[in-house]
Structures are given as C-alpha cells and as structure tokens.
KEDO-925425 format. One record per residue: chain; residue in three letters; residue number from 1; x, y, z of N, C-alpha, C in turn. Coordinates in Angstrom, 3 decimals, always signed. Example, Ala and Ser with C-alpha at 12.3 -4.5 7.8 and 13.67 -1.06 7.14 Angstrom:
2
   cadena   residuo   num     n.east    n.north       n.up    ca.east   ca.north      ca.up     c.east    c.north       c.up
        A       ALA     1    +13.190     -5.690     +7.800    +12.300     -4.500     +7.800    +13.200     -3.300     +7.800
        A       SER     2    +12.850     -2.250     +7.080    +13.670     -1.060     +7.140    +12.900     +0.030     +7.870
This chain:
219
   cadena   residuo   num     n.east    n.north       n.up    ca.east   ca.north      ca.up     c.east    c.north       c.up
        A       UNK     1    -30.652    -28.204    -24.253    -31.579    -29.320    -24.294    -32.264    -29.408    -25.649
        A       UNK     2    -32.791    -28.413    -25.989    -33.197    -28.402    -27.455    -32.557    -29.206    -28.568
        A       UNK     3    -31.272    -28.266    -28.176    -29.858    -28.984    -29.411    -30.436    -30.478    -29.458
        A       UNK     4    -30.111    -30.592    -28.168    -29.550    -32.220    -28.302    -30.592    -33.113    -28.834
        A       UNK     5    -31.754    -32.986    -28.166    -33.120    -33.244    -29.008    -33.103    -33.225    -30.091
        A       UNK     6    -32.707    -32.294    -30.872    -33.024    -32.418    -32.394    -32.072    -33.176    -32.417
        A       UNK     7    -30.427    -33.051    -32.148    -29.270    -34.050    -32.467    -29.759    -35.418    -33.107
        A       UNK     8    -30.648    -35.841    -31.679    -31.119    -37.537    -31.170    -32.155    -37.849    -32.027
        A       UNK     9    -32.850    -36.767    -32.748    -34.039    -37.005    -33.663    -33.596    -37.460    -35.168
        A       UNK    10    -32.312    -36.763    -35.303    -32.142    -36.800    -37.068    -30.963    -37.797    -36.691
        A       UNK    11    -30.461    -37.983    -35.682    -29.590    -39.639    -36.051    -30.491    -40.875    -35.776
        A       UNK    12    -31.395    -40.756    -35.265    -32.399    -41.708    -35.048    -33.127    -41.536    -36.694
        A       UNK    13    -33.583    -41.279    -37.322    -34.010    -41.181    -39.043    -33.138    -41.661    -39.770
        A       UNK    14    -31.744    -40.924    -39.427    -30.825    -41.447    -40.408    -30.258    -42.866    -39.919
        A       UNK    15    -30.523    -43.176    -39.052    -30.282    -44.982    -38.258    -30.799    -45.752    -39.339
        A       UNK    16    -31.848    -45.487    -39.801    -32.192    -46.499    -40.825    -31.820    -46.969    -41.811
        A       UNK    17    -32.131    -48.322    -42.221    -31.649    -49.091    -43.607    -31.882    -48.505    -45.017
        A       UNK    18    -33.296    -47.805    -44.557    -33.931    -46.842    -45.533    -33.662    -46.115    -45.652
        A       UNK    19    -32.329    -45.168    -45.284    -32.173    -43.834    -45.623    -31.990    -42.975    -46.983
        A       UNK    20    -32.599    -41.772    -47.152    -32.487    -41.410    -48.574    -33.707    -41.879    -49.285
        A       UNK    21    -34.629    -42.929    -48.493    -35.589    -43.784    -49.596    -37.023    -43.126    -48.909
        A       UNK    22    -38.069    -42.791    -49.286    -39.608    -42.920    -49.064    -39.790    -41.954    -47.580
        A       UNK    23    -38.986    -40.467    -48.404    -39.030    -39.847    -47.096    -40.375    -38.678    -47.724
        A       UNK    24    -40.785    -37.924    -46.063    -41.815    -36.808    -46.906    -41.768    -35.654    -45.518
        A       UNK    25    -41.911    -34.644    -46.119    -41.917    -33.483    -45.064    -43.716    -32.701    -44.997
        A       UNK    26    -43.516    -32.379    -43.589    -45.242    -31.909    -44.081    -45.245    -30.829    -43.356
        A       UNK    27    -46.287    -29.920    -42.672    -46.490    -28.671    -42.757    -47.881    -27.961    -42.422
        A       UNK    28    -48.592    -27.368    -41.304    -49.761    -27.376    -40.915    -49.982    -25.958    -39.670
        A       UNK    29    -51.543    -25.535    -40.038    -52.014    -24.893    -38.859    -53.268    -25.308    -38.537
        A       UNK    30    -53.350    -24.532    -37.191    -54.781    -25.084    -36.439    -54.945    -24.460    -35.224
        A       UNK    31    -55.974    -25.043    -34.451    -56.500    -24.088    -33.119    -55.611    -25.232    -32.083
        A       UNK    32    -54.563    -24.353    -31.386    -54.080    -25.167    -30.438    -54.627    -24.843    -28.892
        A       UNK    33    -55.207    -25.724    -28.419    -56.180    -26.145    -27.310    -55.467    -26.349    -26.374
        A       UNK    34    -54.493    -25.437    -24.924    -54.105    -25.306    -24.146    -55.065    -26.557    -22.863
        A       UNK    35    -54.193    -27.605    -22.374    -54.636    -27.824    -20.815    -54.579    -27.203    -19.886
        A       UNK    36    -55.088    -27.293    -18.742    -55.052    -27.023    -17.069    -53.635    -26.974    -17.013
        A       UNK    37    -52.912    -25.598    -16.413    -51.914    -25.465    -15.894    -51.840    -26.061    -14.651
        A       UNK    38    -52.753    -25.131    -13.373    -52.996    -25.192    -12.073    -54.177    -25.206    -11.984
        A       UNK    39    -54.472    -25.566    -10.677    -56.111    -25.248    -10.355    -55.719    -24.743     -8.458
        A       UNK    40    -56.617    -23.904     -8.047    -56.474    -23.415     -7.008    -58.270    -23.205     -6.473
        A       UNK    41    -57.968    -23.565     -5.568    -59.311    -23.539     -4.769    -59.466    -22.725     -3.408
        A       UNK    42    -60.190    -21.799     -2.853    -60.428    -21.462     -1.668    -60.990    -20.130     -1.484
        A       UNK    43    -60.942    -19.389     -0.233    -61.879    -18.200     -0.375    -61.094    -16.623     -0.705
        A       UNK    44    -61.750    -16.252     -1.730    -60.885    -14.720     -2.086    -61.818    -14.040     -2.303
        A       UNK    45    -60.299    -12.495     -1.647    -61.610    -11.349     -1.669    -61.987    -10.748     -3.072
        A       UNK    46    -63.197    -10.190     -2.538    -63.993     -9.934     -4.054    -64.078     -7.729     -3.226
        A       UNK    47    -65.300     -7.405     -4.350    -65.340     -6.124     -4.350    -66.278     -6.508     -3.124
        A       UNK    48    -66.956     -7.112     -3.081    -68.168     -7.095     -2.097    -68.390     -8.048     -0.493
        A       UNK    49    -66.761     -8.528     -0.365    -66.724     -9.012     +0.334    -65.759    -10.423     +0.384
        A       UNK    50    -65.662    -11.327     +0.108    -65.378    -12.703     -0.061    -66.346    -13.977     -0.828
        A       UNK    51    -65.375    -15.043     -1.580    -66.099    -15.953     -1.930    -65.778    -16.900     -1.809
        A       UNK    52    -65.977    -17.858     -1.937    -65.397    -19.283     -2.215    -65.194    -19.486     -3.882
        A       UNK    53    -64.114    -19.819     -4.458    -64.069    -19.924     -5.953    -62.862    -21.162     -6.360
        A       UNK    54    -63.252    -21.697     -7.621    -62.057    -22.486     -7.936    -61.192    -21.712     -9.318
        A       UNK    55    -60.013    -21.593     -8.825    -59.369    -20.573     -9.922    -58.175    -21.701    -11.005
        A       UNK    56    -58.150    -21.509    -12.078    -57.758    -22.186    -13.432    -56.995    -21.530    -13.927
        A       UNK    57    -55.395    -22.209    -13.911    -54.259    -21.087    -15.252    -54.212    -21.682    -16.404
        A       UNK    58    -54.197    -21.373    -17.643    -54.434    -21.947    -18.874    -53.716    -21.165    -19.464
        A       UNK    59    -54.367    -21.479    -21.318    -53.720    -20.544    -21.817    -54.505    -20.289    -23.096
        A       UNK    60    -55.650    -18.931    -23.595    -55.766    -19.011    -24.679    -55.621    -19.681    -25.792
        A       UNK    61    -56.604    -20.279    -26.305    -56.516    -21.047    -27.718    -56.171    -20.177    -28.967
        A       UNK    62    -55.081    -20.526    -29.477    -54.589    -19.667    -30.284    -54.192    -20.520    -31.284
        A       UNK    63    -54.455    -20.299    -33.151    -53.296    -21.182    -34.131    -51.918    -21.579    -33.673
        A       UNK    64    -51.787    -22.796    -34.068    -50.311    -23.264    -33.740    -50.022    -23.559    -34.721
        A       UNK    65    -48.564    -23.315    -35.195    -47.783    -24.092    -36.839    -47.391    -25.524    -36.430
        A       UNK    66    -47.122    -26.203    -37.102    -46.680    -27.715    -36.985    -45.662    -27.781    -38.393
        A       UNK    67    -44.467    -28.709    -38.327    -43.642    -29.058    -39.430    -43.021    -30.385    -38.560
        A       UNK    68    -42.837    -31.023    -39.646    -42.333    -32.345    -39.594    -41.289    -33.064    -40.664
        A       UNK    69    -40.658    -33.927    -40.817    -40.250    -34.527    -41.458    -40.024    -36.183    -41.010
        A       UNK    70    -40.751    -37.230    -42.349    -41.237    -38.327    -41.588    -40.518    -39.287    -42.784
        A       UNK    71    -40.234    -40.465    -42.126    -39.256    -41.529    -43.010    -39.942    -43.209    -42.668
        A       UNK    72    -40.751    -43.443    -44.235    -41.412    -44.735    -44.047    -39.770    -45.435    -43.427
        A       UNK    73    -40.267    -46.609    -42.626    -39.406    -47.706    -42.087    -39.977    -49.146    -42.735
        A       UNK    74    -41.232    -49.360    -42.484    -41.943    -50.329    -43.465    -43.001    -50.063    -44.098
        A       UNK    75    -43.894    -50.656    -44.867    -44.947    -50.147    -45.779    -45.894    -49.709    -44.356
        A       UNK    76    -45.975    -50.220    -43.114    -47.336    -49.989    -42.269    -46.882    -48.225    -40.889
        A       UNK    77    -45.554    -48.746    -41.138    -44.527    -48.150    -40.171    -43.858    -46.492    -40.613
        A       UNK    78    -43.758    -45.740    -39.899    -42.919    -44.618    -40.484    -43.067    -43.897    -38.730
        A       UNK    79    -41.596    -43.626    -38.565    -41.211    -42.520    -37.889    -40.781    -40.717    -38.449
        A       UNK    80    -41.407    -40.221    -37.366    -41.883    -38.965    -37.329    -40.719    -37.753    -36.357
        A       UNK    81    -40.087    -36.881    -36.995    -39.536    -35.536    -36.318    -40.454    -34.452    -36.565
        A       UNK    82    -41.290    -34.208    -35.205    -42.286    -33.190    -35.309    -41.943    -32.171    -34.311
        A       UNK    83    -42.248    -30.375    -34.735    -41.964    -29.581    -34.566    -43.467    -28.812    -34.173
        A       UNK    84    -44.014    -28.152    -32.947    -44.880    -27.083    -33.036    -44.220    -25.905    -32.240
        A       UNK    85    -45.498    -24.949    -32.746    -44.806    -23.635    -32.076    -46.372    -23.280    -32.275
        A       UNK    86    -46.464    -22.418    -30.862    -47.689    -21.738    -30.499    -47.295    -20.224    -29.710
        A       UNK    87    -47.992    -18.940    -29.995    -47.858    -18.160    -29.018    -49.214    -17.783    -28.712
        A       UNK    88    -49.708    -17.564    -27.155    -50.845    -17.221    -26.601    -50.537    -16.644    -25.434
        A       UNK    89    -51.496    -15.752    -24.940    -51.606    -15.038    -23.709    -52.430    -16.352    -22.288
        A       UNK    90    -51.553    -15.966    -21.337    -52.153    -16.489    -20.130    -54.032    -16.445    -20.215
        A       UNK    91    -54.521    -16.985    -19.544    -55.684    -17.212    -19.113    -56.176    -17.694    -17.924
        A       UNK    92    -56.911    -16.923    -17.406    -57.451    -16.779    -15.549    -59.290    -17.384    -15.543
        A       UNK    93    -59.157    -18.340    -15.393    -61.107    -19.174    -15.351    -61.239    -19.253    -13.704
        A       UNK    94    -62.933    -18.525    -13.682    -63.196    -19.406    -12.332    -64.128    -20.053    -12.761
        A       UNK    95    -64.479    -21.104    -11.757    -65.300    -22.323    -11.489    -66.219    -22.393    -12.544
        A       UNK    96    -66.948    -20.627    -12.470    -68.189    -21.191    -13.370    -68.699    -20.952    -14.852
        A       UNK    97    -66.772    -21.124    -15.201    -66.213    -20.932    -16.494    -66.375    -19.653    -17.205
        A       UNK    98    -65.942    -18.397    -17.055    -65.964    -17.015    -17.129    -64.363    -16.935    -17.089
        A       UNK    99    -63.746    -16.486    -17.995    -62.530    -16.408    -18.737    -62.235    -14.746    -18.354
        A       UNK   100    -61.030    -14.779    -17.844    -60.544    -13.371    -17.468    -58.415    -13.420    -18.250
        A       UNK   101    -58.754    -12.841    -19.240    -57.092    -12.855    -19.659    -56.342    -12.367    -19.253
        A       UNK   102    -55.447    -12.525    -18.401    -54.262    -12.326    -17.916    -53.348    -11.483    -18.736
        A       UNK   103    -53.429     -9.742    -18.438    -52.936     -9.517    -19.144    -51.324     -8.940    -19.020
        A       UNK   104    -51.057     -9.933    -18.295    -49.083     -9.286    -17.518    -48.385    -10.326    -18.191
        A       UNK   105    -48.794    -11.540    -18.996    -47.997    -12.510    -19.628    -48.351    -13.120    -20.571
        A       UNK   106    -47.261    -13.312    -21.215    -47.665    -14.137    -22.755    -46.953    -15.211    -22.370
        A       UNK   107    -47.509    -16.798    -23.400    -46.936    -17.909    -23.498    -46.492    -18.459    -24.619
        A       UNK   108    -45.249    -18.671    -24.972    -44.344    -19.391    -25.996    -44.430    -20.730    -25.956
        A       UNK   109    -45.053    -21.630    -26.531    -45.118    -23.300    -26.264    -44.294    -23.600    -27.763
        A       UNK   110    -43.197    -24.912    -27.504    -42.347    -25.048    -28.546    -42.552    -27.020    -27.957
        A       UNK   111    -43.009    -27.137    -28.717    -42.865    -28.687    -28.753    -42.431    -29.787    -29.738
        A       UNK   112    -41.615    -30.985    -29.704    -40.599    -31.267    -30.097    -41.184    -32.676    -29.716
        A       UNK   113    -41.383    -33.501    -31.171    -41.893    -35.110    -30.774    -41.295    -35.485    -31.872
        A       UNK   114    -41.381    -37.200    -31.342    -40.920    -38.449    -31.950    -41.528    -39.474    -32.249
        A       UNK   115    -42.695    -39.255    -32.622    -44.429    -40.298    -32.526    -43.681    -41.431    -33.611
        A       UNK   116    -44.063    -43.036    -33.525    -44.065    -43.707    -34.695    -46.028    -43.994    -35.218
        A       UNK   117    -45.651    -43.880    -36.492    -46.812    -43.747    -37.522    -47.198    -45.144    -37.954
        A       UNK   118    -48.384    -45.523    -37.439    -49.023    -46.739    -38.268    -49.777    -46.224    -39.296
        A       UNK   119    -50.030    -47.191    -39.912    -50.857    -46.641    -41.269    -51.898    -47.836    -41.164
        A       UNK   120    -52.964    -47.419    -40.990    -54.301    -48.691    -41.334    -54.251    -49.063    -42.453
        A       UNK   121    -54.339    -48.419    -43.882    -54.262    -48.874    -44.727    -53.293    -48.079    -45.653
        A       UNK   122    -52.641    -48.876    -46.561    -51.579    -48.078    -47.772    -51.895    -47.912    -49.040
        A       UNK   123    -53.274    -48.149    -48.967    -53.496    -48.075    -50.604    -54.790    -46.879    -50.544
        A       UNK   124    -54.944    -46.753    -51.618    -56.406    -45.285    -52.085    -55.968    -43.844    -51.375
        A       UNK   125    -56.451    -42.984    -52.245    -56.706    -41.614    -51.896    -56.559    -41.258    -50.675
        A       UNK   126    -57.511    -41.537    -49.819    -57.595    -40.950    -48.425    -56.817    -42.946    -48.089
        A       UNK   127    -55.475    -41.933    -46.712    -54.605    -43.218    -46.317    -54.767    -42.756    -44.636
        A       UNK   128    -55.511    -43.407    -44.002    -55.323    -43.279    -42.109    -54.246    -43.540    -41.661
        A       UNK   129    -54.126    -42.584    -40.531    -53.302    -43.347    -39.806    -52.870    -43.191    -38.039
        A       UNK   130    -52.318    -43.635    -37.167    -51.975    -43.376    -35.939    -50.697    -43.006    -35.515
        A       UNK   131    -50.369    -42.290    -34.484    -49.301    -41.982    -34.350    -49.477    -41.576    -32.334
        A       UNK   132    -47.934    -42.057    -32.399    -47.926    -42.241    -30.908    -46.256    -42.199    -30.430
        A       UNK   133    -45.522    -41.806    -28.867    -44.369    -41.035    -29.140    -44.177    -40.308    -27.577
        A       UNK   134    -42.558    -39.832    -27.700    -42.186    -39.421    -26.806    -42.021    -37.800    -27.369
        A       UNK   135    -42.429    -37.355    -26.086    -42.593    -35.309    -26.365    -41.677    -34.628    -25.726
        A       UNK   136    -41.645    -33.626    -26.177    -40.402    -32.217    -24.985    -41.064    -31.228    -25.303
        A       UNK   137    -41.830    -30.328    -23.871    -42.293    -29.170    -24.797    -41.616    -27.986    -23.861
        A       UNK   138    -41.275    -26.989    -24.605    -40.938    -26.175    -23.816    -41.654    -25.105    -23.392
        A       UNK   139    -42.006    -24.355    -22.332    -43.324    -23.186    -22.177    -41.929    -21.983    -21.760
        A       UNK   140    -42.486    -21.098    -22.156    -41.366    -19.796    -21.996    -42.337    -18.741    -21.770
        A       UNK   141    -42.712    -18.535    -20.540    -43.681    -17.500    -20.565    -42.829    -16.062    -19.709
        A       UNK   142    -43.660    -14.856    -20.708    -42.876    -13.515    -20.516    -43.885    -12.556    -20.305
        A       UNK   143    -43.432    -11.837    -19.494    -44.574    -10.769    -18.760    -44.364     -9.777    -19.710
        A       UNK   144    -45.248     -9.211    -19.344    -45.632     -7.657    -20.784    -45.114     -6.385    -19.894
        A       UNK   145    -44.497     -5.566    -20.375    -43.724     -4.208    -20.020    -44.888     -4.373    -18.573
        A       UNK   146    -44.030     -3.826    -17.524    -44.748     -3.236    -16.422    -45.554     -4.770    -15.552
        A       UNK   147    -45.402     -5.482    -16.389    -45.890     -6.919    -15.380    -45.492     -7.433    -14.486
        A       UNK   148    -45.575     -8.448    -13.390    -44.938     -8.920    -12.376    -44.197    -10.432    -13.125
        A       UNK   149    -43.029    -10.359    -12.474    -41.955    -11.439    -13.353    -42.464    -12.579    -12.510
        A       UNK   150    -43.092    -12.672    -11.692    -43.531    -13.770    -10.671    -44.012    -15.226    -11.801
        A       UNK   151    -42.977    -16.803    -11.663    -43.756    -17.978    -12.217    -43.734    -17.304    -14.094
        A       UNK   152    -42.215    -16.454    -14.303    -42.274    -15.854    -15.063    -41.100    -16.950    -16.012
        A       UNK   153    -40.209    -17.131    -17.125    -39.369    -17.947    -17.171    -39.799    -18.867    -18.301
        A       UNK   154    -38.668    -19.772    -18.573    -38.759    -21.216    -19.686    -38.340    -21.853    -18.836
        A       UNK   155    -39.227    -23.123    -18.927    -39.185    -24.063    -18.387    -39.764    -25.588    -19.391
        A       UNK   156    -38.627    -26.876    -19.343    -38.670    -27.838    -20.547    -39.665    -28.954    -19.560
        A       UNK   157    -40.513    -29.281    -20.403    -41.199    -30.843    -20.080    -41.346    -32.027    -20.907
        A       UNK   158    -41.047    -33.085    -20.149    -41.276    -34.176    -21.050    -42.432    -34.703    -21.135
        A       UNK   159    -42.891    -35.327    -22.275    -44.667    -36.031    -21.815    -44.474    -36.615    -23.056
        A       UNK   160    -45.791    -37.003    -23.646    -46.347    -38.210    -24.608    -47.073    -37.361    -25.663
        A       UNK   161    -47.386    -38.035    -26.949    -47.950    -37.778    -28.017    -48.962    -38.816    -28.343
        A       UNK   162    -49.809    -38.137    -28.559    -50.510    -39.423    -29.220    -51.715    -39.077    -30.010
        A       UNK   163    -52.142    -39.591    -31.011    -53.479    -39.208    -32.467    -53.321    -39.549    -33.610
        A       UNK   164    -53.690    -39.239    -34.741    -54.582    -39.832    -35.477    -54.533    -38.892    -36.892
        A       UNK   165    -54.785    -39.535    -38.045    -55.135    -38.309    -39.346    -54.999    -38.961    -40.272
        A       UNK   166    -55.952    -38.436    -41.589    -55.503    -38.726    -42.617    -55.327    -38.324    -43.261
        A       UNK   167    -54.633    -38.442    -44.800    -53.836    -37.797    -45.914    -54.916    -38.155    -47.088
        A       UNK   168    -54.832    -37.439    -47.833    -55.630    -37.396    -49.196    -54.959    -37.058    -49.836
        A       UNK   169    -54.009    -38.149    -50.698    -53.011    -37.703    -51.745    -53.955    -37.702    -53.217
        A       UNK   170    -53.182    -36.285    -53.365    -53.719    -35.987    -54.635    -52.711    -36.755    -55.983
        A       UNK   171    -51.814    -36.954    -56.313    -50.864    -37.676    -56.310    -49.728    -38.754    -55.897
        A       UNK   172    -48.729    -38.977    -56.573    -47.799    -39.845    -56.035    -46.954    -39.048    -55.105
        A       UNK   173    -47.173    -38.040    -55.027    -46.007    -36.873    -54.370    -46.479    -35.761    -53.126
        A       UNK   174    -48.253    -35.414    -53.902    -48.718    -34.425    -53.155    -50.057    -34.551    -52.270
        A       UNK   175    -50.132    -34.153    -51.017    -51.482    -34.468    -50.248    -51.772    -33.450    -49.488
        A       UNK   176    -52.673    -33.701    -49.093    -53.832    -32.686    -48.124    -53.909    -33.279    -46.744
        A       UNK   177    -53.763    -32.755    -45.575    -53.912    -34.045    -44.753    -54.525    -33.228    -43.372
        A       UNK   178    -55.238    -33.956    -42.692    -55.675    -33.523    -41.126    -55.473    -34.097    -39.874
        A       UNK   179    -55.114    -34.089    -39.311    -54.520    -34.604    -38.292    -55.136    -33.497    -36.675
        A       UNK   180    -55.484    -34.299    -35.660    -55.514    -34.448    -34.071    -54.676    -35.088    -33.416
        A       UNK   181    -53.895    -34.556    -32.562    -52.784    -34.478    -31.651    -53.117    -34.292    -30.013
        A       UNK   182    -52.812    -34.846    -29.130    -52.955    -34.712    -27.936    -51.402    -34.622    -27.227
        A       UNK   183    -51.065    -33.583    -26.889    -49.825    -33.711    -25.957    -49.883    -33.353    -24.865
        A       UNK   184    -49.164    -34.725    -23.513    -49.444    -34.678    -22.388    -48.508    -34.375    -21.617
        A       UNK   185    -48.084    -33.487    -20.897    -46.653    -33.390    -20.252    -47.217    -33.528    -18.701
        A       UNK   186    -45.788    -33.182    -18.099    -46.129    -32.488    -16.563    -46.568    -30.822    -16.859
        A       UNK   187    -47.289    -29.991    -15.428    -47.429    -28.723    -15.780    -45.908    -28.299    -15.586
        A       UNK   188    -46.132    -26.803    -15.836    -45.172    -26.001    -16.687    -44.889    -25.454    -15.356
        A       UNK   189    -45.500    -25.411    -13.873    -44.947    -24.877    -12.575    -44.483    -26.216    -11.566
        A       UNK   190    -44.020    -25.784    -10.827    -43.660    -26.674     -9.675    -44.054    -25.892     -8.292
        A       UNK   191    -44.468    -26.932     -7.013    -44.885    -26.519     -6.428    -43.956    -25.469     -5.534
        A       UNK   192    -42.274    -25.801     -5.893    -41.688    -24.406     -4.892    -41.744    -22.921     -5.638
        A       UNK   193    -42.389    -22.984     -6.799    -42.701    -21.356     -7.223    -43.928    -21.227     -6.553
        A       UNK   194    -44.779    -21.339     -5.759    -45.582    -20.806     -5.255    -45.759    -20.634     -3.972
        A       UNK   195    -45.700    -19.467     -3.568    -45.668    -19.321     -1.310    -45.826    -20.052     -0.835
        A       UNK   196    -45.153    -20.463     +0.660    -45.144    -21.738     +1.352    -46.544    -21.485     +1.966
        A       UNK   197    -47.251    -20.537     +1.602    -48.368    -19.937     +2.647    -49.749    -20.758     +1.465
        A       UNK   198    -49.290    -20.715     -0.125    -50.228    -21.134     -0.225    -50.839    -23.087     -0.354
        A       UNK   199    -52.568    -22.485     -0.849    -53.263    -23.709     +0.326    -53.918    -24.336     -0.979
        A       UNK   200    -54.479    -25.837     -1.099    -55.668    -26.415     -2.001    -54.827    -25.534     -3.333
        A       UNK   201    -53.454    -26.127     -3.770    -52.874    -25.957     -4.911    -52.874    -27.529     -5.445
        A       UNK   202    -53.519    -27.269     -6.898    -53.570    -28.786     -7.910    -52.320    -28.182     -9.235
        A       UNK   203    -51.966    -29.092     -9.436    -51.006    -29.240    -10.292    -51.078    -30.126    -11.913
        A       UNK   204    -52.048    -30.302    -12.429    -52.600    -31.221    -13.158    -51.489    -31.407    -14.184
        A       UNK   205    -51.509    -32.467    -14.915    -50.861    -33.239    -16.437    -51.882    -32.698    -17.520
        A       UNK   206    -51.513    -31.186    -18.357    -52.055    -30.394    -19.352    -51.806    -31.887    -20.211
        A       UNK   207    -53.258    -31.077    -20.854    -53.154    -32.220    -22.293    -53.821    -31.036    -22.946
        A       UNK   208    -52.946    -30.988    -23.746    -52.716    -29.796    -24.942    -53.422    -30.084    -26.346
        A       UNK   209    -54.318    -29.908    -26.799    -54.837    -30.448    -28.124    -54.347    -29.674    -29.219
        A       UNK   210    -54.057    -30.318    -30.418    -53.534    -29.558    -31.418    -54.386    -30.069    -32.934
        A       UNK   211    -55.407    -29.333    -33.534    -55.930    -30.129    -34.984    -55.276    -29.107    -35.601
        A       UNK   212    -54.962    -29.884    -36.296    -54.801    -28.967    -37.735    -54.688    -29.758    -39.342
        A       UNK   213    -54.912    -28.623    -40.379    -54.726    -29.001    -42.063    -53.822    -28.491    -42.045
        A       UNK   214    -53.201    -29.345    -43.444    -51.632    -28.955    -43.603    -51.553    -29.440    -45.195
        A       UNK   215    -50.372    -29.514    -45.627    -50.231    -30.267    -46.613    -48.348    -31.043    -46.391
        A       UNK   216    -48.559    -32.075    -47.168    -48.065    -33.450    -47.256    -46.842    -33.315    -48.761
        A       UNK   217    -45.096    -33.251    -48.642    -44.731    -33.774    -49.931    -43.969    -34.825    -49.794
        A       UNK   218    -44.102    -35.656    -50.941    -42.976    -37.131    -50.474    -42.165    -36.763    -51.746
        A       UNK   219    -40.895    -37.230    -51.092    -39.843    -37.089    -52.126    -38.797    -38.393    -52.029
C-alpha cells in the first residue's frame, strides 16, 4: 500500500504541463500532537476498591520530521507530496487528565499526503498560504520486550489534511517557513480487537496536530 501511494503521488506531479519548471522541496520538525485513539468509560478496580473513570489511548507528544516535495501548477496553485514520520510511546489518561505512560508499547506514525496549496499572496518576503488534501497514515505499534502483543500490529488509515503556513524567503531560492497541520483519519483500532465482553467503548476520528519550522529550496 505504501508503494503504490507514493507510485500515484509522483505520477500525479509529473502529470503536469509544468514539469521540470517551479519545483521546491522542503523539510521540517516539530511537536507532533497525537488525537484520541479510544475512549472507554465505566467502573474499575482500583487499590481501594472500585471507581467510576473515563479511560483515554493516545499517544505522547513527541517531534515529528516532515519532507515534501511541491510543484507550482499556477502562480496561486501548487500541489504537494508530503511525508511525516513520528515515533512515541502509548499513553493511558483518566478523566481528570493525569497521564500514565504505557509502558509495553511504542508507536510508529508514518503519514503520507497530497494537500493542494493556495497561496494568498505571491509577492514579498513572508508568502501565506493554505493547504488541504487526501491522507494515509500508517500507525505500527510494537510492544517492548516482555509486553503483551494485545491491539499490537500496523495498521493503514485514510483521512484528510488540512492548514496553513508561511514562508519567509530569504531569497529567490531559499526560505524559512512554519507551517500547522491537522490530520484526521479513522482510529488506528477497530471494534473486533477488543472482547465481545467489553462495554461504553468510543472509537473517535484522531486529529493529529503537527507544527513545525523547516526550511524551503526552490529549484
């Protein structure tokens, strides 16, 4: 699935009239902002008895890399082959937001978009712009020596892209740029990995935040 994704990405770039002309590759890190995996609600035992609690799978906010390579189509217009990669450890929240890390699994997030790029404006230093798009992300999560393999696995999702940034070219060639990203998939479980026994299971649409600085070359 990957393959083919990228396949469909770089003949879709090279589709254009423009090819070879007003292309630029770019390059970035930042704090990548994990959504709601699951949410689970009901009563569990504690040391002291039982509670009522709402329990949250996530995933540590951890730097994510970003790379791209993007090909103006018109002066306002440019499509985008974007690449992230994040690794973070699971994360266990209850209700009244008290963070317990999960420490039997790590998470591999590899995401793979196709946003097209408006540009508000094309002229001066600092140039805005929007970007919006179809996503694939993949989550590959792996238990740590001695962990339970349980909801363990890679598993691919499709979802949406969508945000915002701007570039501060220091030149005709070279820039600085910042950019916010929101990626929305389905979650990364389905409801037959979890016991037919269990009860008050939510399944939410993670929206994954990604900022980051980077830098910008056009060639």
């Amino acid at each position: 699935m990957r393959k083919t994704l990228l396949s469909a990405l770089t003949a879709l770039l090279l589709s254009s009239p423009l090819a070879a002309q007003s292309w630029s590759v770019g390059a970035g890190t930042g704090p990548f902002i994990f959504g709601d995996f699951y949410h689970r609600t009901g009563r569990f035992l504690t040391e002291g008895g039982s509670a009522d609690a709402r329990i949250t799978l996530s995933a540590a906010t951890r730097a994510g890399a970003t790379f791209d390579v993007e090909h103006d189509v018109t002066g306002r217009f440019a499509v985008r082959a974007q690449a992230t990669f994040t690794h973070a450890p699971l994360n266990l929240k209850t209700g009244n937001g008290n963070g317990l890390s999960l420490q039997t699994a790590t998470l591999d997030a590899t995401t793979f978009a196709l946003p097209l790029i408006y540009r508000i404006n094309r002229n001066g230093a600092f140039r805005f712009h929007l970007a919006a798009g179809p996503a694939y992300a993949i989550y590959d999560i792996q238990p740590k020596p001695g962990g339970s393999d349980a909801l363990t696995g890679s598993r691919g999702r499709w979802g949406f892209i969508g945000g915002g940034g701007v570039t501060w070219w220091l030149g005709r060639r070279f820039g600085v740029s910042g950019e916010l990203a929101d990626i929305v998939t389905s979650s990364p479980f389905k409801r037959s990995e979890f016991p037919a026994t269990t009860r008050n299971l939510e399944l939410p649409k993670p929206h994954n935040v990604h900022t980051t600085v980077g830098v910008r070359y056009r060639f």
